[in-house]
N, C-alpha and C positions, 0 to 999 in steps of 0.2 A: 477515347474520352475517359478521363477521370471520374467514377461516381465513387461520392460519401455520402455517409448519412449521420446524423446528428439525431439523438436522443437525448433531450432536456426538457423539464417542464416549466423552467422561467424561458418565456418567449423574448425577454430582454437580448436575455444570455444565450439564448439560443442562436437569435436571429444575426448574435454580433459573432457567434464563431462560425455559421455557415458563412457570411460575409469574410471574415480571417479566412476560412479553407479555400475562396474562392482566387487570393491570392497565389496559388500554387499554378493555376495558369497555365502555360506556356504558351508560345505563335505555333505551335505544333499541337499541341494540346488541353482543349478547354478541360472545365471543370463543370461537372454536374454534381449540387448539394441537394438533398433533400432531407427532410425533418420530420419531428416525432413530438408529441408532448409528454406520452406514455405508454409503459410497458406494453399496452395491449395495442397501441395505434402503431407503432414500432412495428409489432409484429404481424399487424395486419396491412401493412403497407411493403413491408417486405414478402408476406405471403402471397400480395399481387406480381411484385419486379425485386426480385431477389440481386440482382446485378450488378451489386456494393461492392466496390474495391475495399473499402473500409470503414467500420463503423465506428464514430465518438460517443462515446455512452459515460451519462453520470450515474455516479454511483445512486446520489442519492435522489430517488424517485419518488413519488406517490404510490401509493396503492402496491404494486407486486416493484420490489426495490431493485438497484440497480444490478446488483450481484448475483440475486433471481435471474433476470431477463438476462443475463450474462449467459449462466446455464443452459438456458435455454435458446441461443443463439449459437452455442457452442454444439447442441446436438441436430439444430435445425439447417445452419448454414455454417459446417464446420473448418469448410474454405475462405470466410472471411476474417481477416483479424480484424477483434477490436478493443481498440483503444479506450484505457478508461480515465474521467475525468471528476475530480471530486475538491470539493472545502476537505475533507476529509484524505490525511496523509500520512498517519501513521501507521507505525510498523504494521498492527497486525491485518489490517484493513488493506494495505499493500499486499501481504501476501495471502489475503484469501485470492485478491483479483486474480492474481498472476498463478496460484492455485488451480484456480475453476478456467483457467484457461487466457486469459487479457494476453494481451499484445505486447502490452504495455499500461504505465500509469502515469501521467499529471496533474500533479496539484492545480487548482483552477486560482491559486496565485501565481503561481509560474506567469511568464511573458508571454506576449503572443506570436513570438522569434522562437521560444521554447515549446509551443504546440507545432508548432508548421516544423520543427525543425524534428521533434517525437514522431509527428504524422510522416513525416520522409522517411526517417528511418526503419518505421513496420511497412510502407510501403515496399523501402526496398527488400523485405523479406527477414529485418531483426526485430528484437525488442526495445523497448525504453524504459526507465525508471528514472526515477530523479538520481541524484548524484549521491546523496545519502543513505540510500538504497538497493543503487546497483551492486551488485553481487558480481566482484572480480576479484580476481586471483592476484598479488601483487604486480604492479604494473610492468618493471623488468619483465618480468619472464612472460608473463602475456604478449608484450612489445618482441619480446624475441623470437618465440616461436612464432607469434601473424608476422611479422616480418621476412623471418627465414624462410617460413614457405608461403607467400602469398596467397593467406586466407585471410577470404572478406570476413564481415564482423560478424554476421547470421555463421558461419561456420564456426569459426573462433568461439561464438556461444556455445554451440554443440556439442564441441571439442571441450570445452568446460565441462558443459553438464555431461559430457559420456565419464570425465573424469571423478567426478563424483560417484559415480557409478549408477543412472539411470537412464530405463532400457530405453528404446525411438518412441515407443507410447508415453511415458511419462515427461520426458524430455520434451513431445509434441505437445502434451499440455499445456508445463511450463511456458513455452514460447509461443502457443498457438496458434500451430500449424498442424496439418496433417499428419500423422503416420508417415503417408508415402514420400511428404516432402522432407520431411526427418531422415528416410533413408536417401534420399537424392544427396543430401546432406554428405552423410558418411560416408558414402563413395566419393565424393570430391574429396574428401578430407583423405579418405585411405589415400588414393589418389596422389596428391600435393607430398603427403607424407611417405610416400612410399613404401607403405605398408599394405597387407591383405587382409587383415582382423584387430578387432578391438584392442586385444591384449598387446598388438607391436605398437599401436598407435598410443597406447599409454606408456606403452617403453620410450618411446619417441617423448613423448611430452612430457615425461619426468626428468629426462635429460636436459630439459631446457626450463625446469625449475615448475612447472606445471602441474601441482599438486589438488589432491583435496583435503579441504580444511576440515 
């Protein structure tokens, strides 16, 4: 079973994206949502069933805000990605999220083809940003090396961010996953690449236009 959880304090808005998450479905696999109005109800509902495949969280909350309880979900349950949702879309408010740890970020104008489609995507183990935001490499050469050696998109980020030059701990942040699942990471990628260490797998990825900016 699928569980999410939703953290928002308009019960409107709330009630209408558990109902949106409930379409992910399948005849193989239901979906269990469950909801929050606030930072402290959040974490005391998860402090009883921790069991979240992933949590939507707004930014902007009552009382302890949303980028607070962010942190704090990141030290409490730091296997869960979560996704954040906000009125609030600009740059710099994107990159505390993704900073302090997020998954991911959607504008709460976005569609709701555009949340189900973000919540797939960290399921499967990447990030999301909006389109103005993502942070990619020129598309060529991105396209050429996932192609030549078929790496999924969570890897291809990695392989980004090692190129930039930071280490599985920071890298983990950015994206939101563990440490440990950062290195399962880099092994596949040495891996596909045929490489043993960092330094040949940047030699490999500059060859195919793979820089950092």
């Amino acid at each position: 079973m699928l569980k999410l959880f939703v953290v928002e304090d308009h019960a409107l808005v709330r009630e209408g994206l558990m109902q949106a998450l409930q379409t992910l479905a399948g005849d193989d696999e239901p979906v269990e949502v469950r909801g929050a109005a606030s930072a402290d109800e959040a974490l005391a509902l998860l402090g009883e069933d921790a069991d979240v495949d992933l949590i939507l969280l707004d930014v902007m909350l009552p009382g302890t805000g949303g980028l607070a309880l962010l942190g704090a979900l990141r030290k409490r349950h730091p296997d869960v990605p979560v996704l954040m949702l906000s009125a609030l879309d600009d740059a710099e408010t994107v990159r505390r999220a993704m900073r302090q740890g997020a998954a991911g970020f959607v504008p709460k104008a976005s569609s709701t083809d555009t949340l189900l489609g973000a919540v797939r995507q960290v399921l499967a183990g990447d990030h999301y940003l909006p389109p103005q935001f993502a942070e990619a490499p020129p598309q060529r050469a991105r396209g050429n090396i996932q192609t030549r050696f078929h790496l999924t998109a969570a890897q291809m980020r990695v392989l980004e961010l090692l190129v930039e030059g930071k280490t599985n701990r920071e890298i983990g942040e950015v994206i939101g996953v563990t440490e440990g699942t950062v290195k399962i990471h880099v092994s596949a990628i040495f891996k596909a690449l045929g490489v043993s260490n960092r330094s040949q797998a940047l030699l490999v990825a500059g060859r195919y236009g793979l820089k950092a900016r």
